[in-house]
N, C-alpha and C positions, 0 to 999 in steps of 0.2 A: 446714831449708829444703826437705828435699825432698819430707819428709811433706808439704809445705803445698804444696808444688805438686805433690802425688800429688791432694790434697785437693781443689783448685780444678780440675783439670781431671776432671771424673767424667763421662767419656764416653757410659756405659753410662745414668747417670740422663735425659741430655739427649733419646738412644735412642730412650728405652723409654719418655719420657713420651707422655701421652695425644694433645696439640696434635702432635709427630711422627707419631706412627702414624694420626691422622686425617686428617694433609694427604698422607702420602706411602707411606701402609699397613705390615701389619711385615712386615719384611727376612725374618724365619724361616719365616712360610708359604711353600709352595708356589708355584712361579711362576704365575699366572693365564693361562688360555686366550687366545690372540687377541682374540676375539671382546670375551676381558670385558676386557681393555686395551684395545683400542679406545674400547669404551664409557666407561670411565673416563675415559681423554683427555680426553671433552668435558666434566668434571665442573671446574667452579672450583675455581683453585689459588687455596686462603685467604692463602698467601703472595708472593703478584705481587700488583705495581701497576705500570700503563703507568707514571708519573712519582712520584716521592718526593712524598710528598701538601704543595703548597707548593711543587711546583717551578713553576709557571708562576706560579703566584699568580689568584686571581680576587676577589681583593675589596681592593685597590687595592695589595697588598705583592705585593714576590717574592717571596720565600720564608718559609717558617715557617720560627722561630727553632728548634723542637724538633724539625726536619722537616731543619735541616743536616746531621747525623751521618751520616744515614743517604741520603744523595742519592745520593751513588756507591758505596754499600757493593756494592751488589747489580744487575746490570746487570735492567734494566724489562723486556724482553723477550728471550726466548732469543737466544743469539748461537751463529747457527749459519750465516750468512755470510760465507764466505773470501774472500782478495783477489782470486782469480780471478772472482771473483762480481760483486765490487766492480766490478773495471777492466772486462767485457766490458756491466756496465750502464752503464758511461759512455760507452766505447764507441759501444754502436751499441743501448742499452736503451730510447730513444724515439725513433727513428726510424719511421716510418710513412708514415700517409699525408701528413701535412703535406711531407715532403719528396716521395716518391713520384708523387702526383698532384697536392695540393696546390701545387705547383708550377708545376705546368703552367697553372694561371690566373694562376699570376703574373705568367708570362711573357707571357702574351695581354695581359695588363692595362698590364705596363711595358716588353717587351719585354727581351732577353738581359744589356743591363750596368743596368738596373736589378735586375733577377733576382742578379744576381753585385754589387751595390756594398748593396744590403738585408740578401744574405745575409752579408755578409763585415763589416758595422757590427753585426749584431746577433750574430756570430760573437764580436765582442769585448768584446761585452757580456757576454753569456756566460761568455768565456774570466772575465773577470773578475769577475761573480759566483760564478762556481763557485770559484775563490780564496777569493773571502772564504765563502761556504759552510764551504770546506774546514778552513778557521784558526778558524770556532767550531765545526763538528763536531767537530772532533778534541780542542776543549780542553771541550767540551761536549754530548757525545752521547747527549740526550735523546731520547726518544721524541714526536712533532709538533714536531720543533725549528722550524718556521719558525715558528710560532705562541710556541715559548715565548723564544726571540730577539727579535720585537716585543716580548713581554710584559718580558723580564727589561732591552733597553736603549731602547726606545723608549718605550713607553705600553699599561699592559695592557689598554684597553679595543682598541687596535690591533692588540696581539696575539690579544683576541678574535674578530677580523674581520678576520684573515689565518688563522687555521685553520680555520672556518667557508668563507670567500672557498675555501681550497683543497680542503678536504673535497665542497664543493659542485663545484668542476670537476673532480673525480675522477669523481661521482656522477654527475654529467652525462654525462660523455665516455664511461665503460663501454656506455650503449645505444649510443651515435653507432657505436661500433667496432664492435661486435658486428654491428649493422645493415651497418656498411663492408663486413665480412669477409663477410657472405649476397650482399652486392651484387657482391663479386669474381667469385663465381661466375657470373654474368649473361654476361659475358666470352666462354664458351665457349656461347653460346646461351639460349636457355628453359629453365630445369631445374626442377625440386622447387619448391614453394612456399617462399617465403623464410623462413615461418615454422618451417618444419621444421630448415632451415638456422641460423637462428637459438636453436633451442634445442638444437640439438647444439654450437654454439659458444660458449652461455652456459654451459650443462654443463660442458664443456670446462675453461673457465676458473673457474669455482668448486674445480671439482674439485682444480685446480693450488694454488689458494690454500687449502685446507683440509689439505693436505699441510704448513701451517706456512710459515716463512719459507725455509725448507731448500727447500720441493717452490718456492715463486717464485724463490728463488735460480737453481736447477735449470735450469727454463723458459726463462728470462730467460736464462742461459747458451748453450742450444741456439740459442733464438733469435735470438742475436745474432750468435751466429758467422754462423748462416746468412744476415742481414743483410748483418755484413760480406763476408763470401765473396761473395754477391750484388753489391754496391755497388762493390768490389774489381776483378770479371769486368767492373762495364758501365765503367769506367776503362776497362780496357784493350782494351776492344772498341770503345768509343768514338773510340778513339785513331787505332786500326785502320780505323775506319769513314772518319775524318775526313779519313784519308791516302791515302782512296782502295781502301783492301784489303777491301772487301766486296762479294760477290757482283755489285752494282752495276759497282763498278769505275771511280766516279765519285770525284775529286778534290775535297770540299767547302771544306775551310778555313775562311775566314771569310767566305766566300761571304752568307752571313745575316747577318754584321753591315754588310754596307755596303744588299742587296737585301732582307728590308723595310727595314735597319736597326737600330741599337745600342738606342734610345729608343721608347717607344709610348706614346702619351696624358701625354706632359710631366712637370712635375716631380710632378705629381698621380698619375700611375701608377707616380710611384717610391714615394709613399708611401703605396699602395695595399699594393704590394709587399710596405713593411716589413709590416704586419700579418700578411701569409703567413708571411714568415718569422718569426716570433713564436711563431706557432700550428708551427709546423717545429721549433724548439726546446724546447718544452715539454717537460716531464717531463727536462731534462735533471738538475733538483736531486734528482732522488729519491736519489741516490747518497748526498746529506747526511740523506733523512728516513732509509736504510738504515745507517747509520751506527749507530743503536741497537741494532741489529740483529748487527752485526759483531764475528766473537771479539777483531780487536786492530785496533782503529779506526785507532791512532795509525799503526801502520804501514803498513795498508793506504787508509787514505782516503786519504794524500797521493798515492799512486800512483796511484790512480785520477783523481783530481782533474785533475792534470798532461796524463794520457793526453785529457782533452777538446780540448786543443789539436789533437791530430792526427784525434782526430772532425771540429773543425770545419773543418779544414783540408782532408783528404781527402777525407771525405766527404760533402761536403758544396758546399764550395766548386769542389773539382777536378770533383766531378761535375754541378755545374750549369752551369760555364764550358763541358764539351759537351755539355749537355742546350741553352744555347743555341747554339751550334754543328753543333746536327745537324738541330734543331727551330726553322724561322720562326716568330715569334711572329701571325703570321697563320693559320698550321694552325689549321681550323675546328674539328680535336676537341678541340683545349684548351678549348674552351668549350662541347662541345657537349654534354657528360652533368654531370651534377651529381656532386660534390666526393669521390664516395667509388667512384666508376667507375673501373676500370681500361683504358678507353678514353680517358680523359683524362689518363692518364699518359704524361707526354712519354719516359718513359724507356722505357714502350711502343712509345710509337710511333716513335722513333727506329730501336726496331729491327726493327718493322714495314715501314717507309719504307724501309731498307736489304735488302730482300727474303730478310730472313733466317727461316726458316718454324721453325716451335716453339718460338723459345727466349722469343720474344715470349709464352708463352702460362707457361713459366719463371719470364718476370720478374712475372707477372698471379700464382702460385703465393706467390712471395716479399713481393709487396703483401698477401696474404690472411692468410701468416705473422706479417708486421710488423702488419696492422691487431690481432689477435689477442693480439701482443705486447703494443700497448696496452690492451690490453683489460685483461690478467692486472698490467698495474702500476698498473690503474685502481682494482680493487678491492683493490691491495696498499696504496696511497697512500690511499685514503681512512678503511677501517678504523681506517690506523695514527694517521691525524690523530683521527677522532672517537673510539677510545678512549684519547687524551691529552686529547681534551678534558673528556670526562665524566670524568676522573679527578678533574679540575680546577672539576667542576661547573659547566662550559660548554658542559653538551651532556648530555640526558637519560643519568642514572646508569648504565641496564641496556647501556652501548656499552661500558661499564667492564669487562664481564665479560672473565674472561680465563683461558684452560682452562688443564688442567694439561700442555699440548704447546706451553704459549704462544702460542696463537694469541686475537687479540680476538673471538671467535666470533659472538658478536651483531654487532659490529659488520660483519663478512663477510657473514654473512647480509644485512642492512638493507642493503649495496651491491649485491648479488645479488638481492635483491627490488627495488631501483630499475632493473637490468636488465631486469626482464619488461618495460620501458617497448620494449624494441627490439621487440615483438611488433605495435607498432604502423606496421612496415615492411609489414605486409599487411592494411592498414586505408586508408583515403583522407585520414587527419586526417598522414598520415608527414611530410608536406611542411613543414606547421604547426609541430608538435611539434617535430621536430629543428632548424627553424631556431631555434628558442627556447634547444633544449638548448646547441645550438653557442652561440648569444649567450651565454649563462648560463657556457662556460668560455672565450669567446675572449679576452677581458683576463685572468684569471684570472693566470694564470702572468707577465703583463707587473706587478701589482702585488704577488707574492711574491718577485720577483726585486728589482724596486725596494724592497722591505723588508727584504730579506738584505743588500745595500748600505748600505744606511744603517742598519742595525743594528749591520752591522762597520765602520761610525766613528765611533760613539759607542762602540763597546765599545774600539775603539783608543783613542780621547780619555779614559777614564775608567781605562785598563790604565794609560797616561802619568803622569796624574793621579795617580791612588795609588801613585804609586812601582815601579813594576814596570818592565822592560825585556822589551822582543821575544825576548832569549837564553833568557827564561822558557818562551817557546812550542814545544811540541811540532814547529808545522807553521802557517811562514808566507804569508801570499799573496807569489806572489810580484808582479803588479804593486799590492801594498798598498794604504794608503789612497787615492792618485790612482788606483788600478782600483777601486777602488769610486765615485770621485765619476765617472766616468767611466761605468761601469753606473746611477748612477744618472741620470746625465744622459743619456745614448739609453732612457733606460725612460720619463723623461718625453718625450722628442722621440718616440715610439711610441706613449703616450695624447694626444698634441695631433695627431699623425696622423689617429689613429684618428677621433678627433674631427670632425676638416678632411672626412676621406673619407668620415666615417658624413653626418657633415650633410650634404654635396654632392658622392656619387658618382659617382662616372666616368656618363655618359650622363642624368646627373637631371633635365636638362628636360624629357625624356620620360617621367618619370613624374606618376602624379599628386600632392596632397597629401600623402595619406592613406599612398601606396606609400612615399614619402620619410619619413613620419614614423614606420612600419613598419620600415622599411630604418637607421635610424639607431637605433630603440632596439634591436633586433638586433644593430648594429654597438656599441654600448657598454654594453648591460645589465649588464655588472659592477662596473661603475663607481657608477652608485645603489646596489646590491646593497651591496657593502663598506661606503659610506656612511652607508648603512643600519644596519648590524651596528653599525657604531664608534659611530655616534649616541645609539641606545640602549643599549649595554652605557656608555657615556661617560655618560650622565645617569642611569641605573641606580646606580652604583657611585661615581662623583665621582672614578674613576681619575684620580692625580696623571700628569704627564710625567716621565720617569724623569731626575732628574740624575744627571750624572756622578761627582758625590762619595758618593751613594746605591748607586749600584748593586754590587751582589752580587758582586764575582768570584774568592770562595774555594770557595763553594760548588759543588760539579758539576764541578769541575778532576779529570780521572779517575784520572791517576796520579798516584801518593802519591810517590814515587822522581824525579820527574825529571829533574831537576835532574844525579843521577847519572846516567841513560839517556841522557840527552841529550849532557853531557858522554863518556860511552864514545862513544855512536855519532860526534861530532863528531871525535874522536883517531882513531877507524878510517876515516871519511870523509876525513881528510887524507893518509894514503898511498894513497891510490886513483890508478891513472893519467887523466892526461886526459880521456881518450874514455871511463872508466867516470864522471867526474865532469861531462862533458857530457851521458850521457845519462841520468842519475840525474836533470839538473836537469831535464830533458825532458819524461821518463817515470818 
């Protein structure tokens, strides 16, 4: 016996064969020069593939049968992601301008409790797709998971036109930001040419993203602290402001909800609103497409996941309750600079109005940060979607390339070349262009999130179905299946919104035909877009609807054990005292 297992395992031959030493060089030479490790880095790892070939499926199956074994053997992408990574991207990892400035027209448009009842219904939307996000990452952490979610319980022509649909508002949104972040600087007067500006800030963020998933981890970390820290100080200065303890020495309260008042332009600029807020939560899924990404999913995604609650709660809700409270929704700067100005942030001019000198110029620093932030998770998001799709042969092959530092490199590149579009901030066509780009990702994110929903109840209805129990799951939502019919019911009341306000915007009799019919495809260009994609990838291919007695779910389950893991951790979760078992459920 022992000879034969001296026999079967020959170390030395697996070594030293030729397929080793081609993909990962030999161990006995000399360590190679920087310079020429670098260089190799960007050389194709013949052993990566973003998905087990089969994992999405593109020609009407989930998965290949000879493509099973091997789905979770080997994680798709380096996992070089820890959970501090995880939790400060939920945190506070897509915060930007959408809440920053972006806000401040919302408030001009519905005034202070429509501002605070948009943000706080679309906060729960949120809260509960990010749930079910978190209950198929964790039991399935693919690389383009929203895309291969559609594909594996919905419909893989849907799944083709939800990663497409998302790759493309990455793609878009990277100039808008870069462009934001030249324009913050405006702030403090005439400076530099914007272009100059602009490509020291696209540099910037390549550069971040070519460092691998490690060097965006990174980023995303500093950055977010500094968000939160930011967002944290105007709470409590806001507080301070409202009570009277700022330099003013004025007593405000709620002074602005009774003088102009609570409501502005009717129920119609409440659902103006929601669209703001929409475009304000985006990017908050990326924590699930990071999730492939991550050394040990299961533990850390759930904690990050949980931690959204207190994003949306603090920062977001507390802080707009006194952004209307310090700011009337009649202050003419909310409306007077366009969407990426830092003169249109109310959280500016609150502390403007309150005669507090530099710190206002502080928070115009922490807008320029955040817009930047999105920027570097624009080109992290998109990459990672278009090489899962070309793995998949839904997206030209060469986005498949994938170096031996793990990084999708072509496909980095081809996002960082859709950037030079922000170069057109010093051109006269800026106007044009970017309202197109913004159309092109402002649904985006409302019909991924409504797809992650309804993804996780059919994959519930189909776990039921074949026999399985929830005690099986690593990591459950916890407001379950009613939080998902629930997200997906305010995702459609936000496209019928959209709809009501793109056709008959606030002030539309004063425009013309042609402005109104300009104004509306702007306001829902992603809606044909998607339609589009599903259309023909759907008569291309004659993709079936996925049933529930069909569908896959042995496959891509990533721990082999759990059953025992789950069982220890639950026996050590029961002596925990109280207050460690309240805020585990939390946080």
């Amino acid at each position: 016996m022992e000879k034969e297992d001296n026999e079967s395992i020959d170390f030395s031959a697996n070594f030293n064969s030729p397929e080793f030493l081609s993909a990962w060089g030999d161990p006995r030479r000399p360590k190679a020069s920087f310079v020429r490790r670098t260089l190799d880095g960007f050389k194709r790892d013949p052993n990566r593939r973003v998905n087990p070939k089969g994992a999405n499926c593109s020609n009407s199956r989930v998965f290949d049968a000879g493509a099973a074994a091997q789905a979770t053997a080997d994680s798709p992408l380096l996992r070089k992601l820890q959970g501090r990574h995880l939790q400060m991207i939920a945190i506070g990892g897509s915060i930007g301008t959408g809440l920053f400035v972006g806000s401040g027209r919302a408030l001009a448009y519905g005034g202070p409790a429509s501002l605070l009842i948009a943000f706080s219904l679309i906060g729960i939307m949120i809260y509960c797709t990010c749930h079910a996000l978190g209950e198929l990452a964790v039991a399935f952490p693919v690389a383009g998971s929203f895309s291969a979610y559609s594909t594996r319980f919905l419909d893989p022509a849907w799944g083709f036109a939800m990663g497409w649909n998302y790759a493309l508002q990455w793609l878009a949104v990277l100039p808008l930001e870069i462009v934001a972040a030249s324009l913050t600087l405006d702030y403090w007067g005439p400076t530099t040419s914007n272009a100059a500006w602009v490509a020291i800030f696209l540099v910037l963020v390549v550069v971040i993203n070519l460092f691998g998933v490690k060097g965006y981890g990174e980023a995303e970390f500093v950055f977010s602290i500094i968000k939160v820290i930011a967002v944290t100080g105007f709470i409590l200065l806001g507080v301070i402001l409202n009570i009277g303890g700022g330099p003013n020495g004025t007593y405000i309260g709620g002074k602005y909800w009774h003088d102009p008042g609570p409501f502005n332009n009717g129920f119609k600029g409440l659902c103006s609103v929601f669209v703001t807020a929409a475009f304000a939560f985006g990017g908050t899924e990326l924590v699930g497409l990071a999730a492939a990404e991550t050394a040990n999913p299961r533990r850390s995604l759930p904690t990050a996941v949980k931690q959204v609650f207190w994003r949306i709660t603090l920062f977001y809700n507390i802080s707009l309750l006194l952004v209307g409270l310090l700011v009337p929704y009649t202050e003419t700067k909310l409306l007077g600079y366009n969407t990426a100005n830092a003169h249109a942030s109310p959280f500016v001019i609150a502390i403007a109005n309150a005669g507090i000198y530099a710190l206002d110029s502080v928070m115009n620093v922490v807008i320029m940060i955040s817009v930047l932030s999105v920027g570097n998770s624009a080109v992290f998001g998109s990459s990672r979607t278009l090489a899962a799709l070309a793995e998949q042969k839904q997206a030209p092959k060469m986005f498949a390339y994938i170096d031996r530092r793990g990084r999708p490199l072509v496909a980095i590149l081809f996002a960082s070349t859709i950037g030079l579009l922000s170069f057109l901030a010093a051109s006269h066509a800026q106007v044009a262009v970017f309202n197109w780009l913004l159309a092109l990702s402002g649904l985006s994110s409302v019909f991924t999130w409504g797809s992650i929903c309804l993804a996780h109840i059919r994959f519930r209805k189909a776990w039921r179905l074949q026999g399985h129990s929830l005690d099986e799951l690593a990591f459950r939502s916890q407001p379950g299946v009613f939080g998902s019919w629930v997200g997906l019911t305010i995702n459609g009341i936000i496209l019928l919104a959209q709809f009501w306000t793109g056709f008959a915007p606030i002030g539309f009799q004063e425009n013309t035909a042609a402005e109104n019919t300009s104004n509306f495809f702007q306001a829902y260009l992603a809606a044909p877009v998607v339609l589009a994609f599903y259309t023909w990838y759907k008569i291309r291919h004659s993709t079936p609807f996925m049933k529930c007695r069909d569908m896959d779910l042995k496959t891509g389950l990533r721990d082999m054990n759990l059953a025992e893991l789950l069982a220890e951790e639950r026996a050590e979760q029961a002596n925990w005292p109280r207050w460690k078992k309240a805020y585990k459920f939390l946080c």
